[in-house]
C-alpha positions in Angstrom: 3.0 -28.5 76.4 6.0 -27.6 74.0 4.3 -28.4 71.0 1.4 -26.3 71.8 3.4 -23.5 72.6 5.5 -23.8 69.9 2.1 -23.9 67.2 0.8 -20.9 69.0 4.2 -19.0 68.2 3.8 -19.9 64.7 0.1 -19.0 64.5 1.0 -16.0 66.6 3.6 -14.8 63.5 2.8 -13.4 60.5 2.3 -15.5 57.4 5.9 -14.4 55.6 5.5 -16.2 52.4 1.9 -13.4 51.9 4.8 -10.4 51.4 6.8 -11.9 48.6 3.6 -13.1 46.6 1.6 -8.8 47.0 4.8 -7.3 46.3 4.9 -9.3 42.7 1.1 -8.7 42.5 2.4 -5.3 42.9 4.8 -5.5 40.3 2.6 -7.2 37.6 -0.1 -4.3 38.3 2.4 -1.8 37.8 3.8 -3.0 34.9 0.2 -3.4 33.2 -0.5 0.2 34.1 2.6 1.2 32.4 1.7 -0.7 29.0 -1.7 0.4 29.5 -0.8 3.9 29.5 1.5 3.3 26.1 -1.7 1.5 24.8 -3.8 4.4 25.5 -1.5 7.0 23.9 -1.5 5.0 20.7 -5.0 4.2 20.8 -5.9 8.1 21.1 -3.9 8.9 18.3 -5.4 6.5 16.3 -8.7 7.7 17.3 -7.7 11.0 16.5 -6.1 10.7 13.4 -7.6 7.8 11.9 -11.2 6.3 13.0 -12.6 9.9 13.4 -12.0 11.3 10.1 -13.0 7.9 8.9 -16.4 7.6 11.0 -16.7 11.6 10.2 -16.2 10.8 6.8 -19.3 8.4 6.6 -21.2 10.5 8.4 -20.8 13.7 5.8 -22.1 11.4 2.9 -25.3 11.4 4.3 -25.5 15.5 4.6 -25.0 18.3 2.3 -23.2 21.9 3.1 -24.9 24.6 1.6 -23.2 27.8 2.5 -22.2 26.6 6.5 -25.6 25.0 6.4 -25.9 21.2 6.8 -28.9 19.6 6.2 -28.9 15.2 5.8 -30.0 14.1 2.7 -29.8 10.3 3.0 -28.7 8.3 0.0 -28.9 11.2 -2.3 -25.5 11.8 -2.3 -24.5 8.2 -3.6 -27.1 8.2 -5.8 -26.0 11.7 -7.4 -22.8 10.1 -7.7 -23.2 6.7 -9.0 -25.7 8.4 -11.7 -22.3 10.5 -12.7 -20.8 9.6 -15.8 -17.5 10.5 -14.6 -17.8 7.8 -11.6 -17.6 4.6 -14.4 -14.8 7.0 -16.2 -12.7 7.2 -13.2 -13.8 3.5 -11.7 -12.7 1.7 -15.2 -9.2 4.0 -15.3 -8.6 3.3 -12.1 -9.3 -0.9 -12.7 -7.1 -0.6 -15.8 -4.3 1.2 -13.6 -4.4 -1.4 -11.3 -4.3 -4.5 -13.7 -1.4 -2.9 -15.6 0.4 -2.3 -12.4 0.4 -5.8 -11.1 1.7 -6.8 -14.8 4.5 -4.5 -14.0 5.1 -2.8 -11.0 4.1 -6.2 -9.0 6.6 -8.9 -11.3 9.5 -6.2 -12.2 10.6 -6.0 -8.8 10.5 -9.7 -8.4 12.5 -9.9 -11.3 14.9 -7.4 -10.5 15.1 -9.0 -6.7 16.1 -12.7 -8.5 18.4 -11.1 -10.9 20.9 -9.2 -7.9 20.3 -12.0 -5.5 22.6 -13.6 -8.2 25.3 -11.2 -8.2 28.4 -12.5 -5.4 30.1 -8.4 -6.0 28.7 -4.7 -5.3 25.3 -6.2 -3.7 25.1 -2.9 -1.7 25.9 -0.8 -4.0 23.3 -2.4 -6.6 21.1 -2.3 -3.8 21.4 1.6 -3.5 21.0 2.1 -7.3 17.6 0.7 -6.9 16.5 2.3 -3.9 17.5 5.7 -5.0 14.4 6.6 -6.9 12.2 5.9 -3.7 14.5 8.5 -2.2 13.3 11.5 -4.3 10.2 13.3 -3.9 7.4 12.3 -5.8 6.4 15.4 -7.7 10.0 15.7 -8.5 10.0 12.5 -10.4 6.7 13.1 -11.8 7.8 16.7 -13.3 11.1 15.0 -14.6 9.1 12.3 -16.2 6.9 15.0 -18.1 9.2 17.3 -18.9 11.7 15.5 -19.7 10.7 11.6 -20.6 7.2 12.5 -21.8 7.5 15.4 -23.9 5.8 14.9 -26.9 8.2 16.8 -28.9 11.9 15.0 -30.2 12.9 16.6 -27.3 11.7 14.0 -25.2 14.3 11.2 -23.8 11.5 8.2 -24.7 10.4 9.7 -28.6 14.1 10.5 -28.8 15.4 7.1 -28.1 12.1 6.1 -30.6 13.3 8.0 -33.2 16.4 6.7 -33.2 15.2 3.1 -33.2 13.1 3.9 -36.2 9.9 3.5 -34.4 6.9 6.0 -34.5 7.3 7.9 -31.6 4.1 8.6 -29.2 2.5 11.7 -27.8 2.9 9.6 -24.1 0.4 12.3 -21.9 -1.2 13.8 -24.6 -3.0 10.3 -26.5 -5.7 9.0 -24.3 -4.7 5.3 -25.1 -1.1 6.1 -23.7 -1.9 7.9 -20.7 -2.3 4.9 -18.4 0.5 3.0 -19.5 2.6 6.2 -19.3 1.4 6.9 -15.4 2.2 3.1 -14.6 6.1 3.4 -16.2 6.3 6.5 -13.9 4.9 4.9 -10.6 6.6 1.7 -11.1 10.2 3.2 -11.5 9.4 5.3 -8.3 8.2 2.6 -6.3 9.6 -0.3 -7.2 12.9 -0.1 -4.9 10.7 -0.6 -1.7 9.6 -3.8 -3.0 12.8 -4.7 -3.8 14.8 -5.1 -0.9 11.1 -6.9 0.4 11.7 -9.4 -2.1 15.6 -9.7 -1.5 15.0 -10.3 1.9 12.6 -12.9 1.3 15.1 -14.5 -1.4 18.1 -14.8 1.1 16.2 -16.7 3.9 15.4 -19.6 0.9 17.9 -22.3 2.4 20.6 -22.9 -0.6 20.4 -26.8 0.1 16.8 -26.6 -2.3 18.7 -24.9 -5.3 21.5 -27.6 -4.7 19.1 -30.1 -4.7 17.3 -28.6 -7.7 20.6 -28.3 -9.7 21.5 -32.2 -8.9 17.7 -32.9 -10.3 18.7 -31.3 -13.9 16.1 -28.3 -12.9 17.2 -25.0 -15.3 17.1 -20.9 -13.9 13.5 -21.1 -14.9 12.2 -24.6 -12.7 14.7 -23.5 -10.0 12.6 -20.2 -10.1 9.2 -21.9 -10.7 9.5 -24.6 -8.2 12.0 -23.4 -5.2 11.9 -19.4 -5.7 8.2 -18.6 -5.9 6.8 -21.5 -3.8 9.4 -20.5 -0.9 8.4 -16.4 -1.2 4.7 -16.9 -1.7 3.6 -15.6 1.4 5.5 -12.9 0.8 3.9 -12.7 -2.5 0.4 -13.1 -1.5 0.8 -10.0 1.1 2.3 -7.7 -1.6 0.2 -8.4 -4.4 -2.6 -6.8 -1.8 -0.3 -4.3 -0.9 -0.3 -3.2 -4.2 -3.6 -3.4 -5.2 -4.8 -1.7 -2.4 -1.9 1.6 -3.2 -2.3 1.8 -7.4 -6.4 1.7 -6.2 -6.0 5.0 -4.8 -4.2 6.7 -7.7 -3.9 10.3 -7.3 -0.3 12.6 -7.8 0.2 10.7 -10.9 -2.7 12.4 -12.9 -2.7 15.7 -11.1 0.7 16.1 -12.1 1.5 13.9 -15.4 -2.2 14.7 -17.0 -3.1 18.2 -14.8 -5.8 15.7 -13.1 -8.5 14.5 -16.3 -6.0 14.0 -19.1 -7.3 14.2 -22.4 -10.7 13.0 -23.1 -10.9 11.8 -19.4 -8.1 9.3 -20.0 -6.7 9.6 -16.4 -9.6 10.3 -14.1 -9.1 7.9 -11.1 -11.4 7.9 -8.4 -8.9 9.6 -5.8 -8.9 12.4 -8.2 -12.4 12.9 -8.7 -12.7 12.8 -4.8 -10.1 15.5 -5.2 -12.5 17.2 -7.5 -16.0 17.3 -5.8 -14.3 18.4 -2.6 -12.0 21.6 -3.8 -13.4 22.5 -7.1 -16.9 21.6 -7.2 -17.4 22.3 -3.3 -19.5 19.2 -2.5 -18.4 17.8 0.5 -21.2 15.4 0.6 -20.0 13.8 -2.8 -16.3 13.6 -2.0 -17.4 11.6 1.1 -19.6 9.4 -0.7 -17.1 8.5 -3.4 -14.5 7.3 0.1 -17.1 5.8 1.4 -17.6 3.5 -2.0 -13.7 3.2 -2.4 -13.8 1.9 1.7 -16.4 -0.8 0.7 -14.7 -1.8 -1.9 -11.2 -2.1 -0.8 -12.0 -3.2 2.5 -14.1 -6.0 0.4 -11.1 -7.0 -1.9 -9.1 -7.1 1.5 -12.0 -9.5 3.2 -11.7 -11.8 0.2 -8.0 -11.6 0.6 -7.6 -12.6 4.2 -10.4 -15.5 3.7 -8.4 -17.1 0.7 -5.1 -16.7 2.7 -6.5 -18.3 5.6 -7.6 -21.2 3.3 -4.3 -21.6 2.0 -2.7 -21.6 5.0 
């Protein structure tokens, strides 16, 4: 009779181990709702800022705006465009901007990472010394470099320092078969102290014990580089060689301000600039947004090619 009354007052209470387990239900719901509401904020402004113009964008290269008046066109626009001349100009500058670039403004920052993760004083202030050119505005640095570097005249710091070497000096901006190279010295100077600290970072997590064990092998600067340095930083590598192919692709201040935007004979046409050009000069909104739409494809195929090679290496 004890036992029964005493399972009746248990089944009679309520089940106290329920309160515990809703109240961190509770918790975890809340919680989501609080991250969902971050995630929504960032989504919106991404939807906002970034996918709209994009999917806006796409959808523009199918119409053309005639004084306010839009009428869709289909592939005329692209085919207008690829038909262009100027298209293959600015295509095969901007290809030869980008191959010079990863000579240059892809392995000098490498370079320059190695050479001051050697120095043991003033690492900091080295450091500074090559970040400071990231710090000025870029159409400062452009204006100082044709003003002042490029000017054809003796004048110029570059056909000065020529001269003085007894070499024929160079009309830089001015001779289409310098204007490329001349746009790459500029970007790679003002861009190159981003990349690096990237690549100093990268160098000081390499464990020291596989340069010991390197040194004790006999291996010279050059193996030690060859066979510890690159192998141990090729990730990071990989991801800024198509960080940079992806930036030089979309060339743009550097010929409006170096070359006032086509250089002579067409020399610096990029395909940002002549994006640049249908849009504000020759009002074709229609073309401008065809030409993205082509430098999306392609960039996001170079990207697609990336990530599937990556993953195989990995």
């Amino acid at each position: 009779m004890t036992t029964v009354a005493a399972d009746a007052v248990v089944a009679s209470e309520p089940d106290s181990r329920a309160k515990p387990g809703l109240t961190r239900r509770a918790r975890q719901v809340r919680n989501n709702l609080t991250g969902y509401a971050f995630l929504i904020g960032a989504l919106a402004c991404f939807a906002l800022f970034s996918w709209y113009p994009m999917v806006r964008g796409i959808v523009m290269s199918f119409q053309r705006t005639r004084r306010g008046v839009t009428t869709w066109v289909g592939w005329d626009n692209y085919e207008r465009i690829i038909n262009d001349p100027a298209f293959w100009t600015a295509w095969q500058n901007t290809i030869y901007f980008t191959v010079l670039a990863l000579v240059l403004g892809y392995a000098v920052p490498f370079l320059v990472a190695i050479v001051l993760n050697e120095f043991r004083h003033a690492k900091g202030y080295l450091r500074i010394l090559v970040y400071l050119p990231v710090m000025i505005p870029p159409a400062s640095a452009l204006f100082l470099f044709k003003y002042y570097l490029y000017d054809p005249s003796d004048a110029g710091l570059f056909n000065a320092i020529l001269k003085f070497l007894h070499l024929p000096t160079s009309q830089w901006m001015q001779s289409p078969g310098m204007t490329v190279t001349a746009m790459v010295l500029a970007s790679t100077w003002m861009n190159m102290g981003g990349a690096v600290l990237i690549y100093l970072a990268a160098l000081q997590n390499i464990p020291g014990e596989l340069y010991e064990a390197a040194e004790l092998d006999g291996s010279g600067l050059l193996r030690r580089i060859w066979h510890v340095t690159i192998p141990e930083t090729r990730l990071i590598l990989s991801l800024m060689a198509m960080l940079q192919v992806v930036a030089t692709m979309q060339l743009f201040i550097e010929p409006l301000i170096l070359a006032n935007g086509a250089g002579s004979q067409d020399s610096a046409t990029s395909v940002a600039y002549l994006i640049y050009q249908h849009g504000f000069f020759q009002n074709d909104l229609g073309g401008a947004a065809a030409l993205g739409v082509i430098m999306l494809l392609v960039l996001g195929g170079f990207s697609a090619v990336y990530a599937r090679l990556s993953a195989k290496q990995d």
